[in-house]
mmCIF file of the N, C-alpha and C atoms, coordinates in Angstrom:
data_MODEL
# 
_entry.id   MODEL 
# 
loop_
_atom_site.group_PDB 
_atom_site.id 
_atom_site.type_symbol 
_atom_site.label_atom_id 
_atom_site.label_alt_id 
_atom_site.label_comp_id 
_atom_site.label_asym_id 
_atom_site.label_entity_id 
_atom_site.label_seq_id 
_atom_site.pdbx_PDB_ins_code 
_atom_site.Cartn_x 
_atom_site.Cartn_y 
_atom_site.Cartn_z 
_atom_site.occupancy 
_atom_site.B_iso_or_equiv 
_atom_site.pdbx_formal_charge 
_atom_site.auth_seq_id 
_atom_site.auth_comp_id 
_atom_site.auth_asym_id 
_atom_site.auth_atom_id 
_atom_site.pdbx_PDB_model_num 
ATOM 1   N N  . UNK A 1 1  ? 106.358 102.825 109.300 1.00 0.00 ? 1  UNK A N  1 
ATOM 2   C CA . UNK A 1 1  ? 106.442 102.657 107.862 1.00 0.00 ? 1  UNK A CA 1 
ATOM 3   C C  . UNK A 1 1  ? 105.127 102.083 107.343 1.00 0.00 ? 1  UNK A C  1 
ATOM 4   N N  . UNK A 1 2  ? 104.620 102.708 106.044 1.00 0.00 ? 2  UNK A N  1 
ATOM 5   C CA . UNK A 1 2  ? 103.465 102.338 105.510 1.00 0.00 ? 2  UNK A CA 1 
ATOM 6   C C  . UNK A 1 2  ? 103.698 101.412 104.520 1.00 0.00 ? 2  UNK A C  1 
ATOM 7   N N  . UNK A 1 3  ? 103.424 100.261 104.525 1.00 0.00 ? 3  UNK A N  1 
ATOM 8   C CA . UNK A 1 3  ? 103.542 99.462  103.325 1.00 0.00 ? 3  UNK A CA 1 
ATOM 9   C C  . UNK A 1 3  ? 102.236 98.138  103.430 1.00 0.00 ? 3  UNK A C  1 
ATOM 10  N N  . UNK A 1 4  ? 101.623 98.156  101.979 1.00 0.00 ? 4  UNK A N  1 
ATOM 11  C CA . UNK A 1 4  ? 101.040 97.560  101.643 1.00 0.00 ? 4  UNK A CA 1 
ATOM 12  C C  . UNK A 1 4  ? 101.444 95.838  101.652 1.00 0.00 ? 4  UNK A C  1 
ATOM 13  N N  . UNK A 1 5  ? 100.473 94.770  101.675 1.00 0.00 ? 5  UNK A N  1 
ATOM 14  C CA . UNK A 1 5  ? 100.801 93.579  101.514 1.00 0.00 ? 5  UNK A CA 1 
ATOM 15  C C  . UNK A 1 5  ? 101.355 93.081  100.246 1.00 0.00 ? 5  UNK A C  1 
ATOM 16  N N  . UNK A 1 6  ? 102.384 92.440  100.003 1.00 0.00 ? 6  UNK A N  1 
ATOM 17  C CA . UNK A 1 6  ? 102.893 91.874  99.076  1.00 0.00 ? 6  UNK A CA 1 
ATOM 18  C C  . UNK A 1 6  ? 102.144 91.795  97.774  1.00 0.00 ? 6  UNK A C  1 
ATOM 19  N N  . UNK A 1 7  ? 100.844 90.331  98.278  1.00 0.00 ? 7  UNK A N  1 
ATOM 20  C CA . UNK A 1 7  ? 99.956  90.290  97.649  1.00 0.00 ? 7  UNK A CA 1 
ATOM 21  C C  . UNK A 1 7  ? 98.747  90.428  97.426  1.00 0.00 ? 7  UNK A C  1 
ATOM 22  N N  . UNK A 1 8  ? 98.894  91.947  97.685  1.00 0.00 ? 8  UNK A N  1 
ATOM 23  C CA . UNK A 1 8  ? 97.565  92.856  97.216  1.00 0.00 ? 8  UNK A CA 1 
ATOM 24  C C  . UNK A 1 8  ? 97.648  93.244  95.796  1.00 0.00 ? 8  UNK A C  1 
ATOM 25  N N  . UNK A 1 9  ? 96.595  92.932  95.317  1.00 0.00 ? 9  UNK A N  1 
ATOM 26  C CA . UNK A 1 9  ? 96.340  92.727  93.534  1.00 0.00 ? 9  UNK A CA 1 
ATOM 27  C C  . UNK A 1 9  ? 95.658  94.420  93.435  1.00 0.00 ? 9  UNK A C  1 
ATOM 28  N N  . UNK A 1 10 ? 95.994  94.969  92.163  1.00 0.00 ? 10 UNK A N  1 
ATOM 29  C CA . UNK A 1 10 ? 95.325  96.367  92.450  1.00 0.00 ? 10 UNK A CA 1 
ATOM 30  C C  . UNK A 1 10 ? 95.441  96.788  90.388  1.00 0.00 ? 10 UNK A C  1 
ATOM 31  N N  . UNK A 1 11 ? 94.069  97.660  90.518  1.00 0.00 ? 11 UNK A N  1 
ATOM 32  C CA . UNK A 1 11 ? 94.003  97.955  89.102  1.00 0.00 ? 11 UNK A CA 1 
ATOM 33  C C  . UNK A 1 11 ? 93.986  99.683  89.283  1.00 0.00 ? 11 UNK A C  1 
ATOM 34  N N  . UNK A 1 12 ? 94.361  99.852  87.923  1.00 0.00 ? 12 UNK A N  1 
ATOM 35  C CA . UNK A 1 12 ? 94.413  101.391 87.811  1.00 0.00 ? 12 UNK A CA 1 
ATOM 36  C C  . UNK A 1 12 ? 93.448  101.969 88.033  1.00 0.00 ? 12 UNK A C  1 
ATOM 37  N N  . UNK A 1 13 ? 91.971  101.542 87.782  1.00 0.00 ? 13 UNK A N  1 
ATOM 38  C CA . UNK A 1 13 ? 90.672  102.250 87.865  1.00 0.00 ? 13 UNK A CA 1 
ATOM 39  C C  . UNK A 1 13 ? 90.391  102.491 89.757  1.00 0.00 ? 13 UNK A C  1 
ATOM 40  N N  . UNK A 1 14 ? 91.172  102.044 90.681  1.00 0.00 ? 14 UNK A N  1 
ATOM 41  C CA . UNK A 1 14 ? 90.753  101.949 92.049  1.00 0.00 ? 14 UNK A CA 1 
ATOM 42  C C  . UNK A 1 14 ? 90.409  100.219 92.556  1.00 0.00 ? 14 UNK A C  1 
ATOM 43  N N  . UNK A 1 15 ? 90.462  99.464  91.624  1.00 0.00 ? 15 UNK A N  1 
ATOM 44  C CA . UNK A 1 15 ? 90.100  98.288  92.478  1.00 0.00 ? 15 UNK A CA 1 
ATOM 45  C C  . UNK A 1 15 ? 91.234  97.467  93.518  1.00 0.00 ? 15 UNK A C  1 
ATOM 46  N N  . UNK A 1 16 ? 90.762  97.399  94.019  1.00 0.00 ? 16 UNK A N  1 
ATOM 47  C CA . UNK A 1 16 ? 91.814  96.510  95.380  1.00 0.00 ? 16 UNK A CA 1 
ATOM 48  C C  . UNK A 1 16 ? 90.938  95.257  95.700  1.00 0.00 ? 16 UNK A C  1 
ATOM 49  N N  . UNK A 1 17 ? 92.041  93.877  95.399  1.00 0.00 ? 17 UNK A N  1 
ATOM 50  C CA . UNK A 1 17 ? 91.967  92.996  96.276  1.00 0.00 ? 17 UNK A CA 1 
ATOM 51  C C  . UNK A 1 17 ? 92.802  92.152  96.878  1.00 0.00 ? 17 UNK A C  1 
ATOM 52  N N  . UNK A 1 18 ? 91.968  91.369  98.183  1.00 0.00 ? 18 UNK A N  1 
ATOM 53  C CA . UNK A 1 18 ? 92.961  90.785  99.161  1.00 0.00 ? 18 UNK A CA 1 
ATOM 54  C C  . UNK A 1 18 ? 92.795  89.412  98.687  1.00 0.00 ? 18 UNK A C  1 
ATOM 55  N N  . UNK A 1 19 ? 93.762  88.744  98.304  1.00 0.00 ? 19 UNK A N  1 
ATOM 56  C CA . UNK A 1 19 ? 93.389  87.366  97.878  1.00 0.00 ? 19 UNK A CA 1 
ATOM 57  C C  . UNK A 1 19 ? 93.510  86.610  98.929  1.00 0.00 ? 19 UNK A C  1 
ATOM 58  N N  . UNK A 1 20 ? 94.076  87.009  100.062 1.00 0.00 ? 20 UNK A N  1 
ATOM 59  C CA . UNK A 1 20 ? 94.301  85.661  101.494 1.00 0.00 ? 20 UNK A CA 1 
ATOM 60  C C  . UNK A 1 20 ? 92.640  85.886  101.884 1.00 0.00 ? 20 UNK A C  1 
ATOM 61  N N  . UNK A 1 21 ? 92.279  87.305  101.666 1.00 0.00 ? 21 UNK A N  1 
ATOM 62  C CA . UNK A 1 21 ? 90.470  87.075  102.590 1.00 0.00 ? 21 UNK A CA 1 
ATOM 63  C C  . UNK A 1 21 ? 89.320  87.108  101.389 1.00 0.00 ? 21 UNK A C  1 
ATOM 64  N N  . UNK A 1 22 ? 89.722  87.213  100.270 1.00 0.00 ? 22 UNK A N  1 
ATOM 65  C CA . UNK A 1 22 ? 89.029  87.450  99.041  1.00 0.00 ? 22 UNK A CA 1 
ATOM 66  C C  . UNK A 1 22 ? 87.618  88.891  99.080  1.00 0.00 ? 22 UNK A C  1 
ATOM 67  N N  . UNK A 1 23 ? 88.535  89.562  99.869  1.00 0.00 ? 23 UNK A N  1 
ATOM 68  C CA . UNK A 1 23 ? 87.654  91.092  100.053 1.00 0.00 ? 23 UNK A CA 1 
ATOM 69  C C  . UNK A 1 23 ? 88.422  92.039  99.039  1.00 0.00 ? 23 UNK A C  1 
ATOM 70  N N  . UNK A 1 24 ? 87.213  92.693  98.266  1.00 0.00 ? 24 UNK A N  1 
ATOM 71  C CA . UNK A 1 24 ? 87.958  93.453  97.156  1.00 0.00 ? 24 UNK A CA 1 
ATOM 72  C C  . UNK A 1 24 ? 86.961  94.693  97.809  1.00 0.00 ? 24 UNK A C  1 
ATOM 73  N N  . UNK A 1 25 ? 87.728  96.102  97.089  1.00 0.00 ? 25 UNK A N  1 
ATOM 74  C CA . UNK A 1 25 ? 87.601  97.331  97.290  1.00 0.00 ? 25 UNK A CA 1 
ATOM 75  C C  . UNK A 1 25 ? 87.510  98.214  96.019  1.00 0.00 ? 25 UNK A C  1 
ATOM 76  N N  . UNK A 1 26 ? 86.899  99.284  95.826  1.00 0.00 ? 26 UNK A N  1 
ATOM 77  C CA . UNK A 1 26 ? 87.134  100.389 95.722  1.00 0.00 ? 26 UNK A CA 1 
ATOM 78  C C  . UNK A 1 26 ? 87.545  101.199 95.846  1.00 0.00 ? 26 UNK A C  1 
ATOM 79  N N  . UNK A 1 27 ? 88.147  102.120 95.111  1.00 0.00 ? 27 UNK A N  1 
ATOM 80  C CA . UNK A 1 27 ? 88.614  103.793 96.025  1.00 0.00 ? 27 UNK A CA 1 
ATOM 81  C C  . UNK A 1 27 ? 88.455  105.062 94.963  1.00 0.00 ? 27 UNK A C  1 
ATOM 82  N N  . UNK A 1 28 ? 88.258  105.702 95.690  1.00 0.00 ? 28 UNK A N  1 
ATOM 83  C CA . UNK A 1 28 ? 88.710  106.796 94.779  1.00 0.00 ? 28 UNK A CA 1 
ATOM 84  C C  . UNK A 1 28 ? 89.821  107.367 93.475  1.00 0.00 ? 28 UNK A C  1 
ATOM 85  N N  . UNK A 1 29 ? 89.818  108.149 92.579  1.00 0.00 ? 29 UNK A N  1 
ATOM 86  C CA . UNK A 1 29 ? 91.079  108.373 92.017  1.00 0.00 ? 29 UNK A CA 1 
ATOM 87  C C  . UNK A 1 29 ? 92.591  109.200 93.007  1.00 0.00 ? 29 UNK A C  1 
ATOM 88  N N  . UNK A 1 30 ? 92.198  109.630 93.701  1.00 0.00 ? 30 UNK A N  1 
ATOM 89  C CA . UNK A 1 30 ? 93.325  110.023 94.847  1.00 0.00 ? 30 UNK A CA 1 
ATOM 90  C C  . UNK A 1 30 ? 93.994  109.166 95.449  1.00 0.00 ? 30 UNK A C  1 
ATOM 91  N N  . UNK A 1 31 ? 92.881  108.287 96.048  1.00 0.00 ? 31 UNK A N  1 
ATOM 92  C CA . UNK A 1 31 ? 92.856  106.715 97.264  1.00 0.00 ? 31 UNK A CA 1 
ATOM 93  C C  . UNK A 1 31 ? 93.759  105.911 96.200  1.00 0.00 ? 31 UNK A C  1 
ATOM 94  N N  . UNK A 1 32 ? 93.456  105.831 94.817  1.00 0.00 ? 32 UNK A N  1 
ATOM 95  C CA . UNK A 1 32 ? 93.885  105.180 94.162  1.00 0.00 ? 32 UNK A CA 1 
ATOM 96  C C  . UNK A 1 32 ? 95.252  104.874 93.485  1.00 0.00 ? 32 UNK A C  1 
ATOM 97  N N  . UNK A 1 33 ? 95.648  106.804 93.608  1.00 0.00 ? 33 UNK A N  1 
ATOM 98  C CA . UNK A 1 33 ? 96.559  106.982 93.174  1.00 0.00 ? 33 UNK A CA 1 
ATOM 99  C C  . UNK A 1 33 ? 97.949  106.631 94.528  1.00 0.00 ? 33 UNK A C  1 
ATOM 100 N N  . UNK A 1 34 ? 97.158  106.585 95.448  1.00 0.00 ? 34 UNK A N  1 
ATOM 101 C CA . UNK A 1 34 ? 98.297  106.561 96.649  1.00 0.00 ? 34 UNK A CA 1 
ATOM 102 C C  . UNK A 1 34 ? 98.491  105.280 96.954  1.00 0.00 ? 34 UNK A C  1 
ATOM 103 N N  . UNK A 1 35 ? 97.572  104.462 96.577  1.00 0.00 ? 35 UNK A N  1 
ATOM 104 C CA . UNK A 1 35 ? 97.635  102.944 96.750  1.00 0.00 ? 35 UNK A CA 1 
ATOM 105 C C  . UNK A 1 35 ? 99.091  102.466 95.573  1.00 0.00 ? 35 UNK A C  1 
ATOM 106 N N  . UNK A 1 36 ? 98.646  103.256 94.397  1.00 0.00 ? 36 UNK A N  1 
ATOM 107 C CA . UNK A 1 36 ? 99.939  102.556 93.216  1.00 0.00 ? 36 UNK A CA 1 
ATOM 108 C C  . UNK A 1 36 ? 101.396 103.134 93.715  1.00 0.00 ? 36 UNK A C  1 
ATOM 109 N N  . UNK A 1 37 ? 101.412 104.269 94.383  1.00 0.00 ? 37 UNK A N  1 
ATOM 110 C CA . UNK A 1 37 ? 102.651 105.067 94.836  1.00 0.00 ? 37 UNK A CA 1 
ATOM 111 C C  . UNK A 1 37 ? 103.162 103.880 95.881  1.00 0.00 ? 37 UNK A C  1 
ATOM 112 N N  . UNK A 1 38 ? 102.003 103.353 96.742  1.00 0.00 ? 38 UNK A N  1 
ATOM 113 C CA . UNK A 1 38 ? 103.047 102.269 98.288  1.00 0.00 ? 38 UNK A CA 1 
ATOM 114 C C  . UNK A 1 38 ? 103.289 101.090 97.150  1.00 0.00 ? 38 UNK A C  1 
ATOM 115 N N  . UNK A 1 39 ? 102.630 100.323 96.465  1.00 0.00 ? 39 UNK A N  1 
ATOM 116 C CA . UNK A 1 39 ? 102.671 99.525  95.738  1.00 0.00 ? 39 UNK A CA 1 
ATOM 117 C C  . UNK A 1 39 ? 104.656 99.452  94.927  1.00 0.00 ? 39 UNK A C  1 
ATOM 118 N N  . UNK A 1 40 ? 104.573 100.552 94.387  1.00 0.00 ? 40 UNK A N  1 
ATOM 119 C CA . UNK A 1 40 ? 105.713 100.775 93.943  1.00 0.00 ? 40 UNK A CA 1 
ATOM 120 C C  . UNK A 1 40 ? 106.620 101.433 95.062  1.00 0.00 ? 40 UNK A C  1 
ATOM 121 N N  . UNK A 1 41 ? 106.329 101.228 96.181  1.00 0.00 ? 41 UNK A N  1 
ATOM 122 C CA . UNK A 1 41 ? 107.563 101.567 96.831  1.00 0.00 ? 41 UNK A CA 1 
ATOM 123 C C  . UNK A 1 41 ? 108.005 102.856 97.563  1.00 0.00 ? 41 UNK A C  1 
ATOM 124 N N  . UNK A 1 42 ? 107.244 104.021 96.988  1.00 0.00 ? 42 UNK A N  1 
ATOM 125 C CA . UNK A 1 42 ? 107.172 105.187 97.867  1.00 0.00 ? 42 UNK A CA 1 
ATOM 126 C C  . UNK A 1 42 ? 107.369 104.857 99.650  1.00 0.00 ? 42 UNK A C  1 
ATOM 127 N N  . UNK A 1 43 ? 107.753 106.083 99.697  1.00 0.00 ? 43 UNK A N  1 
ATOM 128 C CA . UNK A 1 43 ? 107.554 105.786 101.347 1.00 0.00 ? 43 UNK A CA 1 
ATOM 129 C C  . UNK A 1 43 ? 106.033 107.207 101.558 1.00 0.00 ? 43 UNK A C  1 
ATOM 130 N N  . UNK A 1 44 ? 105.865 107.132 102.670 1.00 0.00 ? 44 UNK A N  1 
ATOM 131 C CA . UNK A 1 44 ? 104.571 107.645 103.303 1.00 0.00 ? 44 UNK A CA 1 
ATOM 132 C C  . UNK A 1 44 ? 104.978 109.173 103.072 1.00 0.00 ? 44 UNK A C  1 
ATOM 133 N N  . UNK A 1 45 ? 106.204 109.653 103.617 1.00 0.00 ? 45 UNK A N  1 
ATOM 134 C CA . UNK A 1 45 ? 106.503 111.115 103.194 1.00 0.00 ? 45 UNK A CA 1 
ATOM 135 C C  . UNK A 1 45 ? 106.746 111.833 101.772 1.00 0.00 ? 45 UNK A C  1 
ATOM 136 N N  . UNK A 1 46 ? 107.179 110.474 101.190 1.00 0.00 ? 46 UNK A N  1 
ATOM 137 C CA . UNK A 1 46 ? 107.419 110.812 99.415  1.00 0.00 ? 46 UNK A CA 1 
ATOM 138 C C  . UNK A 1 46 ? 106.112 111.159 98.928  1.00 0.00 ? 46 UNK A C  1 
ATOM 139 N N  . UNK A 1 47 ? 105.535 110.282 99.786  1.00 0.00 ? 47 UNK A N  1 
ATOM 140 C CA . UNK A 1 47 ? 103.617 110.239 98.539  1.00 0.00 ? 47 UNK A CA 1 
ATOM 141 C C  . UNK A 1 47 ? 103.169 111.416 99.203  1.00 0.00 ? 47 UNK A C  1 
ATOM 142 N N  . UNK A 1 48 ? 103.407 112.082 100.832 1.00 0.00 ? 48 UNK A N  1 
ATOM 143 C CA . UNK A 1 48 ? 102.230 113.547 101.251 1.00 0.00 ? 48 UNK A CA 1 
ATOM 144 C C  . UNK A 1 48 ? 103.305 114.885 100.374 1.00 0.00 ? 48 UNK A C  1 
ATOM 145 N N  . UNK A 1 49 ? 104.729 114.276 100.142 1.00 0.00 ? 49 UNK A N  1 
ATOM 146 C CA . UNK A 1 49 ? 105.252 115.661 99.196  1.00 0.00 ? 49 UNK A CA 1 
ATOM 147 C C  . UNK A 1 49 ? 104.256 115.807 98.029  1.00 0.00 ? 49 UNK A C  1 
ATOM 148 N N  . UNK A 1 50 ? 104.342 114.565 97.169  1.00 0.00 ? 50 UNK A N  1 
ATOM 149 C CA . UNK A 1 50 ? 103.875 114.438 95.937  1.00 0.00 ? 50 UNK A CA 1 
ATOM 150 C C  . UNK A 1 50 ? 102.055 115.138 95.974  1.00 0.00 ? 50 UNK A C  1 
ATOM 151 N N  . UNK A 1 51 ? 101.463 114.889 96.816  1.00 0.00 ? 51 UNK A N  1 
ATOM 152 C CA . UNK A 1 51 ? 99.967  114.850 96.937  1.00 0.00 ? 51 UNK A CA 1 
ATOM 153 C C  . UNK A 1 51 ? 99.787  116.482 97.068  1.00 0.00 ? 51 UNK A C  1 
ATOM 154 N N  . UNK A 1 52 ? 100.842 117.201 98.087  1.00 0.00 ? 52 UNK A N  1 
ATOM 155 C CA . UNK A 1 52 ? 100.556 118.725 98.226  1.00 0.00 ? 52 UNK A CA 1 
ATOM 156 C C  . UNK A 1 52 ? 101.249 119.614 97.219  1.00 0.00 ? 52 UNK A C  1 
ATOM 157 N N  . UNK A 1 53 ? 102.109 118.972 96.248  1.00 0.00 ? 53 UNK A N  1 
ATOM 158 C CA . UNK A 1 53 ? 102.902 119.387 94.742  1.00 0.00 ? 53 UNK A CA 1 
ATOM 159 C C  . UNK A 1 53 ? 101.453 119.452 93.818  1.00 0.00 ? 53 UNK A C  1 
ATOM 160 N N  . UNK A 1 54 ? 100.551 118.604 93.681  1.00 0.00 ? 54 UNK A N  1 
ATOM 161 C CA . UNK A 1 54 ? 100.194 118.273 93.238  1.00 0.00 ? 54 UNK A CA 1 
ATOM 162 C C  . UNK A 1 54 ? 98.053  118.427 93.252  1.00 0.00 ? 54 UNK A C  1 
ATOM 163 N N  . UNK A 1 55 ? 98.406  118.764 94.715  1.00 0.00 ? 55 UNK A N  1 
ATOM 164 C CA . UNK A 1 55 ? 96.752  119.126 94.689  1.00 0.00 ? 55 UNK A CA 1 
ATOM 165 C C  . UNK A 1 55 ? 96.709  120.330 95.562  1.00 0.00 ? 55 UNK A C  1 
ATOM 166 N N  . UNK A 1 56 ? 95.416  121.321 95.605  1.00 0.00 ? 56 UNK A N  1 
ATOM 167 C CA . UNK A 1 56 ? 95.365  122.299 96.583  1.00 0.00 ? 56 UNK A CA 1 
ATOM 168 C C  . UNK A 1 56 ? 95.190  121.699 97.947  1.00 0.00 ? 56 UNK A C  1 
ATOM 169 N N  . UNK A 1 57 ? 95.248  121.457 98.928  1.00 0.00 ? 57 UNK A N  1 
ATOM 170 C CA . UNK A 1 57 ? 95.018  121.055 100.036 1.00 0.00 ? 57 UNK A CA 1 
ATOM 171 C C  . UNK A 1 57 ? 96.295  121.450 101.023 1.00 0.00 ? 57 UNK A C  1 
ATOM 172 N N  . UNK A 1 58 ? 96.093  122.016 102.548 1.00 0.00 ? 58 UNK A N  1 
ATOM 173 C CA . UNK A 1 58 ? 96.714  122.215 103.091 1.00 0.00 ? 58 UNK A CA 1 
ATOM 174 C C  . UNK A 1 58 ? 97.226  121.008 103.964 1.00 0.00 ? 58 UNK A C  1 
ATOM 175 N N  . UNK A 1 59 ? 98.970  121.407 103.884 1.00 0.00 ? 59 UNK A N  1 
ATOM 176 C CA . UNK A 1 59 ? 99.353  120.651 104.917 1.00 0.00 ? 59 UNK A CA 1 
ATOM 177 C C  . UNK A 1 59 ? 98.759  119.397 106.400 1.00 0.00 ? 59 UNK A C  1 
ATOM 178 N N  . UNK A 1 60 ? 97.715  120.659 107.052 1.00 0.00 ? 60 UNK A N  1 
ATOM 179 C CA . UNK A 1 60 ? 97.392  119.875 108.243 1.00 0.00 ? 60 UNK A CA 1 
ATOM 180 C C  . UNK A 1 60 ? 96.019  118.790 107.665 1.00 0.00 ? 60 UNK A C  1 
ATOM 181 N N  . UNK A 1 61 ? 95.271  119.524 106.747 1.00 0.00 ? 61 UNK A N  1 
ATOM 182 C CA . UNK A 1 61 ? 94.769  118.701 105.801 1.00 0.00 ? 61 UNK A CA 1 
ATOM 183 C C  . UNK A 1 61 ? 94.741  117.605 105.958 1.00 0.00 ? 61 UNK A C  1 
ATOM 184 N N  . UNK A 1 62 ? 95.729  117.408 105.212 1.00 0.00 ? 62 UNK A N  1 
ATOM 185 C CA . UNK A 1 62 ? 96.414  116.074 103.791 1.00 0.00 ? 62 UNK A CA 1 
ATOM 186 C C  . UNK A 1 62 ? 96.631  115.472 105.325 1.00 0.00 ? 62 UNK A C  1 
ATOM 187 N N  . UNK A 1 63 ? 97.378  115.459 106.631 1.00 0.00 ? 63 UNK A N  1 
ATOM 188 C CA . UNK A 1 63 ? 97.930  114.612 107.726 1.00 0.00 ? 63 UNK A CA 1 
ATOM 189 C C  . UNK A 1 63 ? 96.571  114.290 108.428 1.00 0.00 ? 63 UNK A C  1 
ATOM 190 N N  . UNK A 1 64 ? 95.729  115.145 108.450 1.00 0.00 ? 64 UNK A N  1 
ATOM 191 C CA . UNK A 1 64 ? 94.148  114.124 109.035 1.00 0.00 ? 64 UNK A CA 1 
ATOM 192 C C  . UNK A 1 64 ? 93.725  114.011 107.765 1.00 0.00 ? 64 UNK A C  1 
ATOM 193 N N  . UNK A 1 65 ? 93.746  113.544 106.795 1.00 0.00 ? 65 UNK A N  1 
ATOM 194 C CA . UNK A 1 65 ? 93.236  112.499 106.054 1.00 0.00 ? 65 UNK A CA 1 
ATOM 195 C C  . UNK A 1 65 ? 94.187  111.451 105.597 1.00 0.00 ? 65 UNK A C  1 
ATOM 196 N N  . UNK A 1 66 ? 95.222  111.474 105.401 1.00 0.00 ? 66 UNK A N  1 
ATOM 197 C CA . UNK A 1 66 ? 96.201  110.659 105.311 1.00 0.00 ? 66 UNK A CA 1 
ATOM 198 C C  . UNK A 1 66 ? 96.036  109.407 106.415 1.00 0.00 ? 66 UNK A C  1 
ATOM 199 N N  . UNK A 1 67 ? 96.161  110.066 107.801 1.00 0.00 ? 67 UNK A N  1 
ATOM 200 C CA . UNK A 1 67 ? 95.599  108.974 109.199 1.00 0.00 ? 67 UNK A CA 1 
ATOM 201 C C  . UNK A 1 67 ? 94.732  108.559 108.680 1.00 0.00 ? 67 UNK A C  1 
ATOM 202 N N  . UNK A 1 68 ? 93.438  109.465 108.631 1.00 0.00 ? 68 UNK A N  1 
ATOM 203 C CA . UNK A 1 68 ? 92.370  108.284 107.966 1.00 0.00 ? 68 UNK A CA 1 
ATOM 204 C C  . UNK A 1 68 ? 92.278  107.258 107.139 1.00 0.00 ? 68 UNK A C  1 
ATOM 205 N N  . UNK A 1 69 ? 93.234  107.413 105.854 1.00 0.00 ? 69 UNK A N  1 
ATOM 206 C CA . UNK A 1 69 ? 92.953  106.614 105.117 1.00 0.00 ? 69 UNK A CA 1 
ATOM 207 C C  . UNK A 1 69 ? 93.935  105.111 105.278 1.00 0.00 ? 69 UNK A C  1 
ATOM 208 N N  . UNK A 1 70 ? 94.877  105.877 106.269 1.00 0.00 ? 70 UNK A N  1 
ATOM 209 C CA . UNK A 1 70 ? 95.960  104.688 106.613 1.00 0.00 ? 70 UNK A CA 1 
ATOM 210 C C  . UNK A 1 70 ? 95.211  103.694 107.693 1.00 0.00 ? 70 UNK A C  1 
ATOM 211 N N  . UNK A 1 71 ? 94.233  104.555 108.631 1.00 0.00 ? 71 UNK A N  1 
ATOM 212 C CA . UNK A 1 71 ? 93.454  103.286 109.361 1.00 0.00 ? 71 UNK A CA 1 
ATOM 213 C C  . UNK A 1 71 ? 92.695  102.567 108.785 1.00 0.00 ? 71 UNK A C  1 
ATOM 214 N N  . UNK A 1 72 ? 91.533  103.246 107.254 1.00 0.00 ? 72 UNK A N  1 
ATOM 215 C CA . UNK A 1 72 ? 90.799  102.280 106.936 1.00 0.00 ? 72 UNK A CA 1 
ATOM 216 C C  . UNK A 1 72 ? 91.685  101.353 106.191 1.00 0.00 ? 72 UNK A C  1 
ATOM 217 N N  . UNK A 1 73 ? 92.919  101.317 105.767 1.00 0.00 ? 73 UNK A N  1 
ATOM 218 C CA . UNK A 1 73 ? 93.877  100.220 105.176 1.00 0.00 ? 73 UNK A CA 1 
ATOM 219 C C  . UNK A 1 73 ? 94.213  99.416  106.137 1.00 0.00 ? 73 UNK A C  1 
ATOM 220 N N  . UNK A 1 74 ? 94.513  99.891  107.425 1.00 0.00 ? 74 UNK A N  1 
ATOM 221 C CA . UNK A 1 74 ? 94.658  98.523  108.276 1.00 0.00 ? 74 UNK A CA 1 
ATOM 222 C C  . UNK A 1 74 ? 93.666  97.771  108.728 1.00 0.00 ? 74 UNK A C  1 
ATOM 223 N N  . UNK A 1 75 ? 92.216  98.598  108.789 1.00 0.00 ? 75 UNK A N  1 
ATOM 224 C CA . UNK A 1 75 ? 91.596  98.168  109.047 1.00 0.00 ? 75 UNK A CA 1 
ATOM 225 C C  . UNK A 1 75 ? 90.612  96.670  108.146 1.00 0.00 ? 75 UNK A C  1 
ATOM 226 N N  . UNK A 1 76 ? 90.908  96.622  107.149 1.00 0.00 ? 76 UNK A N  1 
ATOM 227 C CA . UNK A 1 76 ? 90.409  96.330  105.545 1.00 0.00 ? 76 UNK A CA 1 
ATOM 228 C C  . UNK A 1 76 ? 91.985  95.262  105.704 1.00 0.00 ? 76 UNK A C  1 
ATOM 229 N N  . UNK A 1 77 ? 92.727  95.378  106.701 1.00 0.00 ? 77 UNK A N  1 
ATOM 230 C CA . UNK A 1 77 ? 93.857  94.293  106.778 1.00 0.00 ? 77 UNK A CA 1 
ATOM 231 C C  . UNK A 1 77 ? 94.940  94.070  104.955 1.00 0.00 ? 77 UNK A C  1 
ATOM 232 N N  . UNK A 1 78 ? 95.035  95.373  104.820 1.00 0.00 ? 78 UNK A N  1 
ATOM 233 C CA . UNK A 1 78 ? 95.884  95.465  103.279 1.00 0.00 ? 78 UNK A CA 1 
ATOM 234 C C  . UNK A 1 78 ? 97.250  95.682  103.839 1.00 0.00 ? 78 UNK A C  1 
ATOM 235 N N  . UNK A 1 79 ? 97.812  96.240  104.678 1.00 0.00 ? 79 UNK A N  1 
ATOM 236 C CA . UNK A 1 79 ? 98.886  96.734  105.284 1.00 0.00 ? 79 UNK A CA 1 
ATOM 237 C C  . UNK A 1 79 ? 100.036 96.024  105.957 1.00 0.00 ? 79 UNK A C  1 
ATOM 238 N N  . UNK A 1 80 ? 101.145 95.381  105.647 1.00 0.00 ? 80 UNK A N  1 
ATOM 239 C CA . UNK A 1 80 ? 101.903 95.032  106.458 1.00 0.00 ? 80 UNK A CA 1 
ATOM 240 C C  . UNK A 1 80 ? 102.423 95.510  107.719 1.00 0.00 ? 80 UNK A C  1 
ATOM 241 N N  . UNK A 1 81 ? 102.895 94.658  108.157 1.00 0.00 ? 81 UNK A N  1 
ATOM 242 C CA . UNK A 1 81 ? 102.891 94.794  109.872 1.00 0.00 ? 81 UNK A CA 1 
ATOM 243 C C  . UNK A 1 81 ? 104.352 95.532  110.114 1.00 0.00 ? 81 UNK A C  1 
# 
């Protein structure tokens, strides 16, 4: 299960921050948009329906970049355990 930290602070334009390490981020409008989807609660399969409804990109695609972007979130320590 993918879920973001409680208290991860996040703005509509892409900004992310961690207030326990005071590291803030950027992202993209995509990155961004998938960040407000866990935020509110989506689960990980709700948000890759929504993303391939919604953009051209194929299936196997969207699942190697999806990994990607889920490691640089753990990695950046935003992610609950």
């Amino acid at each position: 299960m993918v879920k973001l930290k409680s208290n991860i602070a996040t703005s509509e334009n892409g900004f992310i921050f961690n207030p326990s390490t005071g590291d803030s981020y950027t992202s993209n409008p995509i990155a961004a948009e998938i960040i407000a989807l866990l935020k509110n609660g989506y689960t990980a399969d709700e948000i890759k329906i929504q993303l391939l409804e919604k953009y051209e990109v194929e299936r196997k695609q969207l699942e190697r970049d999806w990994d990607d972007y889920i490691l640089q979130l753990r990695e950046a320590n935003l992610l609950a355990l």
